[in-house]
C-alpha positions as MATLAB code, in Angstrom:
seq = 'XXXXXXXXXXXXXXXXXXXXXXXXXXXXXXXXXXXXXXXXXXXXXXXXXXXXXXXXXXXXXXXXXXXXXXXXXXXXXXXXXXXXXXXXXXXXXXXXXXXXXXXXXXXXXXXXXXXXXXXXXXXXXXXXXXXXXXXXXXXXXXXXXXXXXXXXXXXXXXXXXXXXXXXXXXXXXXXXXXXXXXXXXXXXXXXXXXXXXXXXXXXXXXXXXXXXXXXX';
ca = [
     -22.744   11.256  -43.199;
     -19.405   13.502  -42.487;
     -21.166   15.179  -39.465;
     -22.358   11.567  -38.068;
     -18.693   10.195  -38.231;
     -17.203   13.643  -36.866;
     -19.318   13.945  -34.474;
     -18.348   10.752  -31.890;
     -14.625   11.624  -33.132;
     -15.150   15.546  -31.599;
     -16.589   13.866  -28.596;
     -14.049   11.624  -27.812;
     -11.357   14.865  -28.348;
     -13.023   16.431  -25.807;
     -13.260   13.713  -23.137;
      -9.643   13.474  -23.713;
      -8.880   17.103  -23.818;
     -10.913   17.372  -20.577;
      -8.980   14.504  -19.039;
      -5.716   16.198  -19.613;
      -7.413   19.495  -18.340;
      -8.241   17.425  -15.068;
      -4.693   15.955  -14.712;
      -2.913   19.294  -14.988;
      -5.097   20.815  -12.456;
      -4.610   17.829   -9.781;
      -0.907   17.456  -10.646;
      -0.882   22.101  -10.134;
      -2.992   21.995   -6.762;
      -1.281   18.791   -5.044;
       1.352   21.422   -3.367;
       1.116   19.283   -0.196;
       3.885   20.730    2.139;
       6.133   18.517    3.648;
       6.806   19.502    6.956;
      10.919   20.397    8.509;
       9.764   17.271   10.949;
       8.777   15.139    8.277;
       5.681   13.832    6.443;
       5.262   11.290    9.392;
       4.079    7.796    7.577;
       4.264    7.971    3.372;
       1.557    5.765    2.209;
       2.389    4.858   -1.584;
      -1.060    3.579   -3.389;
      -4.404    5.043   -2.182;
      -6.591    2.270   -3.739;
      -8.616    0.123   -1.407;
      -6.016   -1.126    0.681;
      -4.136    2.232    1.077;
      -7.092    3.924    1.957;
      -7.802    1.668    4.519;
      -4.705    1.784    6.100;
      -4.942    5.386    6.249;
      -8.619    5.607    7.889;
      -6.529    3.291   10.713;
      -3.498    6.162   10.601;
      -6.091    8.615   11.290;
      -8.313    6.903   14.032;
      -4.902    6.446   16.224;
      -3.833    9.983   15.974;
      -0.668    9.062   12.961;
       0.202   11.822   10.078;
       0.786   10.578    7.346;
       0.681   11.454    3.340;
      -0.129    9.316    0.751;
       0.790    9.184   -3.156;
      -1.772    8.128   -5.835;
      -1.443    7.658   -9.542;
      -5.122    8.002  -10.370;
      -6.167   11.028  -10.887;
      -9.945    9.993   -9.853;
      -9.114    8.231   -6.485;
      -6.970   11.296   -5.456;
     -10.157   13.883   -5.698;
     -11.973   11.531   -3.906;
      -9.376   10.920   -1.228;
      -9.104   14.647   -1.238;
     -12.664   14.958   -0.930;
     -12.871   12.819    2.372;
     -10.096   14.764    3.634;
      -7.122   12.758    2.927;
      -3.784   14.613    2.359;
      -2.992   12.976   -1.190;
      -0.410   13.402   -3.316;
      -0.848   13.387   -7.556;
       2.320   11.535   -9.017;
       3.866    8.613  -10.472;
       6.226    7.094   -7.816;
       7.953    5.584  -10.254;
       9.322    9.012  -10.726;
      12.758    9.670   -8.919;
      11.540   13.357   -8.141;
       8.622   12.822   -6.436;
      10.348   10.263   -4.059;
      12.631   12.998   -3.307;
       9.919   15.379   -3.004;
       8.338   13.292   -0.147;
      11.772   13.377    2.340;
      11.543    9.889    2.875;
      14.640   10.102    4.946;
      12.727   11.875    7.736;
       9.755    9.593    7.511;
       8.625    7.678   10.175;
       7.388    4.303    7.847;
       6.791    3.797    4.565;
       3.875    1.666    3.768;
       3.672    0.196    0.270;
       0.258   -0.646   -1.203;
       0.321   -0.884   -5.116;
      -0.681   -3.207   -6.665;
       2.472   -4.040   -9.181;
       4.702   -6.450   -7.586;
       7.613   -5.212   -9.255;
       7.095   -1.845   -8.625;
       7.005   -2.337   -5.146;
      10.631   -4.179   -4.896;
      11.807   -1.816   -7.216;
      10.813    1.112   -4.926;
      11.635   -0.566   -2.128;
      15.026   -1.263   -2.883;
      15.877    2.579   -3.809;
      13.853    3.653   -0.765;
      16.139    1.123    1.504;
      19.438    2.865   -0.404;
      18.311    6.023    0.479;
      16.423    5.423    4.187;
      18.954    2.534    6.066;
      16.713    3.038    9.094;
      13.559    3.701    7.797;
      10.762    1.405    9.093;
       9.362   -0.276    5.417;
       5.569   -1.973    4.936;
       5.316   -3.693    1.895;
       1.864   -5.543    0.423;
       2.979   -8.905   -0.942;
       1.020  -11.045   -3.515;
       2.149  -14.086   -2.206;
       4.908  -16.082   -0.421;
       7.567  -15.752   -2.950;
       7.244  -11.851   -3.610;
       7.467  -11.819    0.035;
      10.553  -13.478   -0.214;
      11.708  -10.691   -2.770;
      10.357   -7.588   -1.092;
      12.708   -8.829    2.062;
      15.429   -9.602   -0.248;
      14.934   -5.779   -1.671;
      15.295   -4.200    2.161;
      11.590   -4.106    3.216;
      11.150   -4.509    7.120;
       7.670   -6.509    7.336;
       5.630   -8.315    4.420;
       2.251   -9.125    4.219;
       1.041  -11.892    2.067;
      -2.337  -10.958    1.164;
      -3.638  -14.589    0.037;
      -1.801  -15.963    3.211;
      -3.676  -13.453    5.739;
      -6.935  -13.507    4.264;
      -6.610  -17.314    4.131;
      -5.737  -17.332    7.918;
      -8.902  -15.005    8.558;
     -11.493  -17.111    6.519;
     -10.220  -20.181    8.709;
     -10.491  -18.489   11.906;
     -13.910  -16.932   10.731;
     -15.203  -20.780   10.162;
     -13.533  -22.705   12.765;
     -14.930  -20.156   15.309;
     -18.452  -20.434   13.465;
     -18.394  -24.396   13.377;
     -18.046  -23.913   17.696;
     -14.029  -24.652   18.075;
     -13.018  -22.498   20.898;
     -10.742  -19.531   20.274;
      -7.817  -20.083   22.056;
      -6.955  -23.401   19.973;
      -7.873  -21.249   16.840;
      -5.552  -18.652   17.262;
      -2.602  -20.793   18.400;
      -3.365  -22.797   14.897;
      -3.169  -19.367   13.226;
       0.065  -18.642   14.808;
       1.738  -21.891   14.385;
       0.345  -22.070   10.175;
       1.935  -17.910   10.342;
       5.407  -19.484   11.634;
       5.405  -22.253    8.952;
       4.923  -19.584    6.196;
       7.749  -17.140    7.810;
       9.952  -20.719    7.378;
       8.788  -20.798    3.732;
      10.099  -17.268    3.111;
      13.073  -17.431    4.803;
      14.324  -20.340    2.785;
      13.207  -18.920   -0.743;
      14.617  -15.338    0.616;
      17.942  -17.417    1.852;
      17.887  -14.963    4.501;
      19.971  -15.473    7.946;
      17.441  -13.964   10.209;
      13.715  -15.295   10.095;
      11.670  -12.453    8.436;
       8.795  -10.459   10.319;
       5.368  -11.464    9.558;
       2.660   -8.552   10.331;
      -0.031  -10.097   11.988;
      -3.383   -8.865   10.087;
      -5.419   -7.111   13.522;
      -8.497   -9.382   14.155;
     -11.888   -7.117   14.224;
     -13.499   -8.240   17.517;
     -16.726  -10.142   17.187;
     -19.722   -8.982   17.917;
     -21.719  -11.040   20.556;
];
């Protein structure tokens, strides 16, 4: 009876001890140089979005390094060839580590709204100039995110709201110059929307999501 209790106890040990095995080795092999020139564009989260905004880095020719906290998704990013950091940006020495003020953009992907303002507010002490990206949840942590320095927002449930409209109104037959100038006009009621709740001066910067062209 002992053994059969033990047993599932020594098991679980291991899996943890193994885990912790894993992380140091990551966190002792993620010596990713930064170059004199810079690191080009920092991408900060390699989940789904991050990674995807990376492939698009790649295909146009852009260096960039990214920063993940999960120890899994940085093998496998490693594995496809992605230059991927192991850390905890959360950490003031790794955001020193990455010379953010000779990046070219920062691009902010997590998905912890108040990480992101947090970061980006320290980032925009550190980097006046620097060209900032940030993910938003919604309209009013877009309004924060530009409140906390960040140079363009993007509203996930507004863009992929705009896309599934465009996707159907195209489908139902409406022709796509009336579409897109709908898009455009509901995009310029939003930036309205944040630049009241962000009581900013200057009308924020929406970044247009790029439309995948249709295939005949």
């Amino acid at each position: 009876a002992i053994g059969l209790t033990i047993t599932p106890l020594l098991a679980k040990l291991g899996r943890t001890v193994s885990r912790h095995l894993e992380s140091r080795s990551v966190a002792d092999t993620s010596d990713i140089e930064i170059d004199d020139d810079g690191p080009g564009t920092v991408v900060i989260g390699f989940g789904r979005v991050g990674n995807m905004v990376a492939d698009m880095l790649a295909v146009h020719g852009q260096k960039y390094v990214a920063v993940e906290a999960d120890i899994d998704s940085v093998e496998a990013a490693r594995r496809q060839g992605h230059p991927v950091l192991f850390g905890d940006v959360s950490r003031a020495e790794l955001v020193d580590r990455l010379k953010l003020h000779t990046a070219k953009a920062l691009i902010l992907t997590m998905d912890d709204p108040v990480l992101t303002v947090r970061l980006a507010r320290r980032v925009r002490a550190l980097a006046p100039d620097l060209p900032i990206v940030a993910r938003a949840r919604d309209t009013a942590h877009a309004a924060e995110l530009y409140r906390a320095g960040v140079t363009d927002a993007v509203p996930e449930t507004l863009e992929s709201s705009l896309q599934l409209a465009e996707a159907v109104l195209v489908d139902l037959g409406v022709a796509m110059g009336p579409v897109i100038a709908s898009i455009h006009e509901k995009r310029d009621e939003l930036r309205q929307e944040i630049k009241k709740a962000a009581d900013m001066l200057v009308e924020p910067r929406i970044r247009k999501a790029k439309r995948t062209p249709r295939s005949a």
